[in-house]
C-alpha positions as CSV (number, residue, x, y, z in Angstrom):
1,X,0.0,0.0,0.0
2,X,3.0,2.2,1.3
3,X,4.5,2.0,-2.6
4,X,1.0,2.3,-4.2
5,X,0.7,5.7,-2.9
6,X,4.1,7.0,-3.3
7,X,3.6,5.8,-7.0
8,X,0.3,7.9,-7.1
9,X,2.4,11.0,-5.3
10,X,4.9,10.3,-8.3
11,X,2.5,10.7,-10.9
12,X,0.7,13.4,-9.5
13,X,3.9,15.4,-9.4
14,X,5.0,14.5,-12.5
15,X,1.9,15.3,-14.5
16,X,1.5,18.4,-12.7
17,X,4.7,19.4,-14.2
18,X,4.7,18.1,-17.4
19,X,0.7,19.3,-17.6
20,X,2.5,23.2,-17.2
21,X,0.2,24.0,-14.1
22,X,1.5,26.8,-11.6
23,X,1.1,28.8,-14.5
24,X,4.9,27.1,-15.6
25,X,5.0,27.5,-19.4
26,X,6.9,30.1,-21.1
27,X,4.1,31.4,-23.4
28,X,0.3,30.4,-24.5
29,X,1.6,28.5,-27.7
30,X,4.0,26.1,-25.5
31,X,0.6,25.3,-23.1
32,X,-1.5,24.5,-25.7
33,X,1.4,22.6,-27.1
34,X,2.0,21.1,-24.2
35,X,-1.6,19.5,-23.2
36,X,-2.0,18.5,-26.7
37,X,-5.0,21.8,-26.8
38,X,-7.4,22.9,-24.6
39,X,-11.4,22.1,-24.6
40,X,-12.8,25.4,-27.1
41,X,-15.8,26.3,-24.6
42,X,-15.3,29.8,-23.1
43,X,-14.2,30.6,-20.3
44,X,-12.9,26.8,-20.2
45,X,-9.9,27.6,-22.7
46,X,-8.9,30.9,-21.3
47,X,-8.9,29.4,-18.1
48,X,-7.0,26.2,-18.9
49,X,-4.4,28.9,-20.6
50,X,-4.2,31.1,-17.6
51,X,-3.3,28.4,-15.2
52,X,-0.6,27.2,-16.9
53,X,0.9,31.0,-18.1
54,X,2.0,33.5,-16.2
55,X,2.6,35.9,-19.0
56,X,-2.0,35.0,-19.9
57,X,-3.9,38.2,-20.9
58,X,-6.9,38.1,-22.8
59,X,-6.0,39.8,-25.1
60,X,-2.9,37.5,-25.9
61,X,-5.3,34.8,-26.4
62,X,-7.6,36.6,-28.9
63,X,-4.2,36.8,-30.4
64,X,-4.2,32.9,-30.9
65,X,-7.2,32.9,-33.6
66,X,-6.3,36.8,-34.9
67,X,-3.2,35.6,-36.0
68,X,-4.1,31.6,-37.0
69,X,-1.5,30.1,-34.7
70,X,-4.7,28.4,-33.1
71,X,-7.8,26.4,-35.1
72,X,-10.8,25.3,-33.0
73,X,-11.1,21.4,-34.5
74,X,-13.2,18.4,-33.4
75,X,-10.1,15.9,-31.9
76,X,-10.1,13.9,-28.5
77,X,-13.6,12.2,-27.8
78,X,-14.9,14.5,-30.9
79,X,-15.2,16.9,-28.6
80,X,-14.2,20.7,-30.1
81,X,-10.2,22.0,-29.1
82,X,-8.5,24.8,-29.8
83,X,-5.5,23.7,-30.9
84,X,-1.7,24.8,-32.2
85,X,-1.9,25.4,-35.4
86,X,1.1,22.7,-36.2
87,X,-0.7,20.2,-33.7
88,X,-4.0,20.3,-35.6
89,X,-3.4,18.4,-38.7
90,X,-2.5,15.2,-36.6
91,X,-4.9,15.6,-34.2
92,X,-7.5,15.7,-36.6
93,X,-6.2,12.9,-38.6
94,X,-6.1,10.7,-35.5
95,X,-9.4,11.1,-33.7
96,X,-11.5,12.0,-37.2
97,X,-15.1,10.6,-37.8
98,X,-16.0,8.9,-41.0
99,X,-18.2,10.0,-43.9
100,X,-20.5,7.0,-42.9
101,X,-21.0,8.5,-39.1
102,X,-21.1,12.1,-40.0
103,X,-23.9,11.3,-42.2
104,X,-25.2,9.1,-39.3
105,X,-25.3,12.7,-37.7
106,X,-27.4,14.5,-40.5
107,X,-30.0,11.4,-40.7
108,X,-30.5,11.9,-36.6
109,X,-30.6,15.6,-37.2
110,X,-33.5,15.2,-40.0
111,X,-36.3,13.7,-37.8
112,X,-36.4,16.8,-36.2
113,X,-37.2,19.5,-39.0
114,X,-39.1,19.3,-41.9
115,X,-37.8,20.0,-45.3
116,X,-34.5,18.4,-47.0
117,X,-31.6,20.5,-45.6
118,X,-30.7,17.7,-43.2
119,X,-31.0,15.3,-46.0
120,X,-28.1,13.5,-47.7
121,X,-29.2,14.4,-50.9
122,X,-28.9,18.1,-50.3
123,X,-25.8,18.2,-48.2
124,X,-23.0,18.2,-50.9
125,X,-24.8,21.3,-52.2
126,X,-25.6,22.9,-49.5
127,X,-21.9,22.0,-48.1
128,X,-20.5,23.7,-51.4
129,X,-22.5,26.8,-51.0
130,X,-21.6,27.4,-47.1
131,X,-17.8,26.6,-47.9
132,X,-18.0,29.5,-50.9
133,X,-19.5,31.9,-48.8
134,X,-17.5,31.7,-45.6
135,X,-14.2,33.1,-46.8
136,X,-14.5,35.6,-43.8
137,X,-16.0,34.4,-39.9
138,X,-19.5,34.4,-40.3
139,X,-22.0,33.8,-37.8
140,X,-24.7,31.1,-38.7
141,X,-27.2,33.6,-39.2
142,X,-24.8,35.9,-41.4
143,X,-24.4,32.5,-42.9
144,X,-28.3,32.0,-43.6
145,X,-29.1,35.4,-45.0
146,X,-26.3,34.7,-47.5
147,X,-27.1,31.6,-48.5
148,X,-30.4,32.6,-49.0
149,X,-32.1,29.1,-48.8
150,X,-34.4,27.8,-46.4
151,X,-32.1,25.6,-43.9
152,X,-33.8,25.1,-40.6
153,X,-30.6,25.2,-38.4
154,X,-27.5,26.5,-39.8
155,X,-25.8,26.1,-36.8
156,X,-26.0,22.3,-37.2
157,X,-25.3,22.0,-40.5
158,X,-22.0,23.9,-39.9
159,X,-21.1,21.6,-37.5
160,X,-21.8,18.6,-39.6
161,X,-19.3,20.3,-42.4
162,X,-17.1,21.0,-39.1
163,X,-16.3,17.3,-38.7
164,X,-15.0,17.0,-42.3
165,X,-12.1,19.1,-41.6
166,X,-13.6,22.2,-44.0
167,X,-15.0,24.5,-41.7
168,X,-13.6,26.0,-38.2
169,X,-15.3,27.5,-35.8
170,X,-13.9,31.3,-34.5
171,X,-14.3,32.1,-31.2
172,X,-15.8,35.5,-30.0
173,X,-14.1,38.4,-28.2
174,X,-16.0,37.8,-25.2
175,X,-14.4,35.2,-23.0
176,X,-17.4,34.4,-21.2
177,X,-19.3,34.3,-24.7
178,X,-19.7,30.9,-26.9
179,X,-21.4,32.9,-29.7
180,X,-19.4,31.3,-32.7
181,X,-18.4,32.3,-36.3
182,X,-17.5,29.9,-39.0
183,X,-15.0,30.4,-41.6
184,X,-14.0,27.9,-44.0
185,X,-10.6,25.8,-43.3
186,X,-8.9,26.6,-46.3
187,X,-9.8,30.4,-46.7
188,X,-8.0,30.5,-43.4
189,X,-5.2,29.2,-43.8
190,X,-5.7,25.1,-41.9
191,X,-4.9,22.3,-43.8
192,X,-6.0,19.5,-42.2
193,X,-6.7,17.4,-44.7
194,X,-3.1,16.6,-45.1
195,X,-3.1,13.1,-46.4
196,X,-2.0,12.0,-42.9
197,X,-3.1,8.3,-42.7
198,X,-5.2,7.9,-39.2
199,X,-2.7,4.9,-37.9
200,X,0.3,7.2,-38.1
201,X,-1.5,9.9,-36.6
202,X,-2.2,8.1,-33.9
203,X,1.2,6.9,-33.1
204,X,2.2,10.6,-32.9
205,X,-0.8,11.2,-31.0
206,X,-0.3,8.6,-28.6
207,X,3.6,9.4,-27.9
208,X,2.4,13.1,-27.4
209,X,-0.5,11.9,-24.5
210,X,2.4,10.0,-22.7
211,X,4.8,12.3,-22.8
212,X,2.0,15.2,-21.5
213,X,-0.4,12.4,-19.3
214,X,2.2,9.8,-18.4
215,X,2.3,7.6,-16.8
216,X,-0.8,6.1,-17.8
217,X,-2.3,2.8,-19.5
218,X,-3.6,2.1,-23.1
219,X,-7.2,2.2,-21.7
220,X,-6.7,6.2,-20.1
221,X,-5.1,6.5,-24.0
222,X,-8.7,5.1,-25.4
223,X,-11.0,6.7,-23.1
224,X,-9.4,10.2,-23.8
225,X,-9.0,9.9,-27.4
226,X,-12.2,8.2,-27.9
227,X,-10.9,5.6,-30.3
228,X,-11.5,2.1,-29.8
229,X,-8.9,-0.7,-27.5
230,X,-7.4,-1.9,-30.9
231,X,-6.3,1.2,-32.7
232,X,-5.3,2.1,-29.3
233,X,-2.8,-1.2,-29.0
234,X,-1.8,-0.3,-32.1
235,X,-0.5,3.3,-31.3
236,X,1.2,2.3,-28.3
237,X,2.9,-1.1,-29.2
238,X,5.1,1.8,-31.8
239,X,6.1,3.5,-28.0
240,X,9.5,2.5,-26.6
241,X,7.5,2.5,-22.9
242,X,8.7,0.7,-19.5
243,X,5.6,-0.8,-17.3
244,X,5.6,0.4,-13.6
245,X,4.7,-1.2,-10.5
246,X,1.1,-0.4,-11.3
247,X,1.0,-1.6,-14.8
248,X,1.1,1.8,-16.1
249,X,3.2,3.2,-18.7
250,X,6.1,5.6,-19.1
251,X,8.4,6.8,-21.6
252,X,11.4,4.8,-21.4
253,X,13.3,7.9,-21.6
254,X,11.5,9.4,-19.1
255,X,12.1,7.1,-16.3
256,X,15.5,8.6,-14.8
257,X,13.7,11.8,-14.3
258,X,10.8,10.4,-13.4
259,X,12.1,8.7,-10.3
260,X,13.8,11.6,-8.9
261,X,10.8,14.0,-9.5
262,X,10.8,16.6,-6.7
263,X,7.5,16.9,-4.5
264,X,5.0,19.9,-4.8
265,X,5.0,22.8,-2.7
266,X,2.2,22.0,-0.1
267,X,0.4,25.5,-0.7
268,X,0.3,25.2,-4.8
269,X,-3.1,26.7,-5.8
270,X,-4.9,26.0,-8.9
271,X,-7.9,26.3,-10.2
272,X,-9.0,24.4,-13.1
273,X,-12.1,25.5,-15.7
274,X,-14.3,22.5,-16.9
275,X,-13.2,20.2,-19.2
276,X,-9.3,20.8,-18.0
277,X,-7.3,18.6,-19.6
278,X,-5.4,17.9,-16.1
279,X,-8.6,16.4,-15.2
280,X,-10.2,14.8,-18.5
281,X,-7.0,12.6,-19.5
282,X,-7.7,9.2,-17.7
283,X,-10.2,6.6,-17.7
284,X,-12.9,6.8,-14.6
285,X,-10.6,4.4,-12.8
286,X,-7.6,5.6,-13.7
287,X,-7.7,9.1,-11.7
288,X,-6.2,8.6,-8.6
289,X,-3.4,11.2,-9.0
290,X,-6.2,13.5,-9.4
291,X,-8.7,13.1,-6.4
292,X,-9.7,10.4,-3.6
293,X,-11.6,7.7,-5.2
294,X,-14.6,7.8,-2.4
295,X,-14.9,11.7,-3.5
296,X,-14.1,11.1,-7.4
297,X,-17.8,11.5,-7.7
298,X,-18.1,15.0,-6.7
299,X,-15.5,15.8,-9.4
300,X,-16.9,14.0,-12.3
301,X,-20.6,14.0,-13.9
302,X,-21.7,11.5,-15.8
303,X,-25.8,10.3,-16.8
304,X,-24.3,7.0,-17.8
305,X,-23.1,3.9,-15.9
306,X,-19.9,4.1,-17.0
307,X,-18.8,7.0,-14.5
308,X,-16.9,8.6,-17.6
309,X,-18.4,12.0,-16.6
310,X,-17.3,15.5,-17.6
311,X,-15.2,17.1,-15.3
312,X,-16.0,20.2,-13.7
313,X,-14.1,23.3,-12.4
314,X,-11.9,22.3,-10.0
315,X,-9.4,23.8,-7.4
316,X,-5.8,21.9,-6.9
317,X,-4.1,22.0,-3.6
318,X,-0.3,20.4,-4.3
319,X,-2.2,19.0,-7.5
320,X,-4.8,17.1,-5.9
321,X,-8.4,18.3,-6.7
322,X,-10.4,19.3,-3.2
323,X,-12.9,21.4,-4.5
324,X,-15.6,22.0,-7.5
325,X,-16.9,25.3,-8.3
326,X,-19.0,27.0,-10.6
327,X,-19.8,30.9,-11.0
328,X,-22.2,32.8,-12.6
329,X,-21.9,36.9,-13.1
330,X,-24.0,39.1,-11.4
331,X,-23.8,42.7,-13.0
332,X,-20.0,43.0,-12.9
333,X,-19.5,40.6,-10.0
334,X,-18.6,36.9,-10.5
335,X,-20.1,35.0,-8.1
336,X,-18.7,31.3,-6.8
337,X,-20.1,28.6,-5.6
338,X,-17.7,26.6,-4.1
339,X,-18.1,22.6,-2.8
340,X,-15.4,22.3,-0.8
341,X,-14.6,18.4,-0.2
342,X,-11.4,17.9,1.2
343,X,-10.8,19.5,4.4
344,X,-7.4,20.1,4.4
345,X,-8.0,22.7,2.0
346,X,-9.5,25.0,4.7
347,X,-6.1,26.6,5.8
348,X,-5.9,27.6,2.6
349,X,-9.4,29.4,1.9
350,X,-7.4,32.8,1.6
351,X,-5.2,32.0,-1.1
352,X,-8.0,30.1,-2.9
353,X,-10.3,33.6,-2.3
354,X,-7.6,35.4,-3.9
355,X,-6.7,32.8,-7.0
356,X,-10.6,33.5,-8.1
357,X,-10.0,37.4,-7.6
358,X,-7.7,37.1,-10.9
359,X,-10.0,34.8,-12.7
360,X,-13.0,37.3,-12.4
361,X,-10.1,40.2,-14.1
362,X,-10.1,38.1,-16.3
363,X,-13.5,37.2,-17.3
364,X,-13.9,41.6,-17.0
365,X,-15.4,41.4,-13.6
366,X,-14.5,44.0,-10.9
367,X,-15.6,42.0,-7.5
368,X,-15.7,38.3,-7.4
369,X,-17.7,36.4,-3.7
370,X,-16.7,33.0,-3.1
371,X,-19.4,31.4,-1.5
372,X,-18.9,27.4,0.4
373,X,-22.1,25.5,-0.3
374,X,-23.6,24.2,2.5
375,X,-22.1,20.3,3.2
376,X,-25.3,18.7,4.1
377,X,-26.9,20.2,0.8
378,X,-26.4,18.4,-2.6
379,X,-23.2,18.9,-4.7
380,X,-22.8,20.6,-8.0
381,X,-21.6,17.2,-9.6
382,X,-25.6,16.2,-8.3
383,X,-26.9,19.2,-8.8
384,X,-25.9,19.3,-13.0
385,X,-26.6,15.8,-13.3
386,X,-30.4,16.6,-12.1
387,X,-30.4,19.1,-14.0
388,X,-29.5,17.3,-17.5
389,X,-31.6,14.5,-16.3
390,X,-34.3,17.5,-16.5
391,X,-34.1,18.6,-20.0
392,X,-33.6,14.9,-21.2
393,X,-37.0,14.3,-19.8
394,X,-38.7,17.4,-21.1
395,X,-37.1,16.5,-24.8
């Protein structure tokens, strides 16, 4: 038991490091880099940037998309990252959808509307037509108004063309805002469709997660690429890896520092956005350098018996997670909730306090009120999943 957790202290201190938290990396591009991209939602992206770079303003991260040295792609788990613009391309290639399933998507679309703008027959055309007009970032209903046909959710069909590589999404100014514009891949400038074979992307892929996640198993490699156990045996049998005491995986080259990896500071604050790729990298089972397994639930929340779960905002103390939060902003204040479930956290409430005091600058609030949710009251994990459980109902 003794070496099991000084394996798990190990890992958590490793990752930490390689993962560029304490706001270590030397600039926004090396971050991204780094984590292999950042989930696209706003504020989740700023935020993932910020705590990893000390030199973060908002407007250097604006700068990413201004400048195309970031594209906003469907990758990991098909879920949208914004991405280096030299990482995309193999991202892309690794984790990308096929024809067959992205049609799949426009047939499940279709029962819900009723004329043929979901229908296979019209896509190609309708594909060619959006792909002509968005030289420039346009929203979907600048989109519409161009096109000047009558699709019933533009938005949709964007996203459909999205997971062909042809389209990016742009995000807004507003880092609090997820109103997106869509601009076709070519027009600026990203090129992935590269002829980059999917099983060749994935090796790279799959050295890249190691390197950044390690040390970890195949299945935390499957579960956050969302690819299936074989192609994921595949990537890593290419890996010159050595098995640890656990039966996870590291680097081979990796292992000298590995082993001498110095411990955390005790008093290392972070706080995480949802989605963080600290805390979405593993399998359910596989998190243990992340939080306590009897409070993993509070972390992670998941409608499905598989206890995937998406993570949520999260504050780190020495890199383990003891803490959710959420905010909403009221006028110009950004309000907190806080579920607080590791006690040992309470000595440092003041730091804490003060690390949310720079993420409401940053999200152009003035005040920020942290506010602990009551223990004996439900936590936000329960709370969302009620609340999806909710809408799932009423659809």
């Amino acid at each position: 038991m003794k070496k099991e957790q000084e394996l798990i202290l190990h890992a958590r201190w490793w990752t930490y490091r390689r993962q560029q938290l304490g706001q270590a990396a030397a600039n926004l591009e090396q971050a991204l880099h780094d984590v292999i991209g950042v989930y696209s939602s706003h504020p989740s992206a700023p935020l993932s940037l910020w705590t990893r770079t000390a030199s973060f303003t908002p407007d250097a991260f604006r700068q990413l998309e201004r400048e195309k040295r970031a594209f906003r792609i469907p990758a990991m788990r098909h879920a949208i990252y914004l991405m280096g613009c030299n990482d995309a391309a193999m991202a892309f290639a690794a984790t990308r959808i096929s024809h067959e399933q992205n049609m799949g998507l426009l047939r499940y679309n279709r029962q819900y509307y009723s004329n043929d703008s979901f229908s296979v027959e019209a896509y190609p055309r309708l594909k060619t037509a959006i792909l002509a007009l968005a030289s420039e970032p346009l929203t979907p209903k600048q989109l519409r108004e161009r096109l000047k046909e009558n699709v019933d959710d533009l938005a949709i069909l964007a996203r459909i063309i999205a997971y062909e590589g042809e389209l990016l999404r742009v995000g807004p100014d507003n880092l609090r805002s997820n109103s997106l514009r869509y601009v076709s891949a070519s027009a600026w400038g990203a090129r992935l469709l590269n002829g980059l074979d999917q099983s060749t992307a994935l090796q790279m892929l799959a050295q890249r997660y190691l390197w950044a996640f390690g040390p970890a198993r195949i299945k935390d490699f499957q579960w956050w690429a969302g690819i299936n156990l074989e192609q994921a045996n595949a990537a890593f049998a290419t890996l010159n890896t050595v098995t640890l005491a656990d039966g996870s995986l590291l680097l081979t080259d990796d292992l000298a520092e590995f082993e001498r990896v110095a411990q955390l500071p005790v008093d290392a604050i972070d706080i995480l956005p949802r989605w963080d790729s600290y805390t979405m990298g593993y399998a359910p089972d596989g998190r243990a350098r992340i939080v306590d397994s009897q409070v993993q639930s509070r972390l992670y929340a998941s409608l499905s018996d598989s206890g995937g779960g998406d993570a949520l905002g999260a504050v780190l103390v020495a890199g383990k997670a003891v803490a959710t939060w959420s905010s909403t902003c009221s006028g110009k204040c950004l309000e907190v909730k806080l579920d607080l479930f590791d006690q040992s956290a309470l000595p440092y409430m003041q730091a804490i306090s003060a690390r949310f005091e720079e993420v409401a600058t940053i999200l152009n609030a003035t005040s920020c009120s942290v506010n602990l949710l009551d223990s004996a009251g439900p936590s936000l994990a329960s709370s969302l999943l009620s609340s999806r459980r909710r809408k799932t109902e009423e659809r």
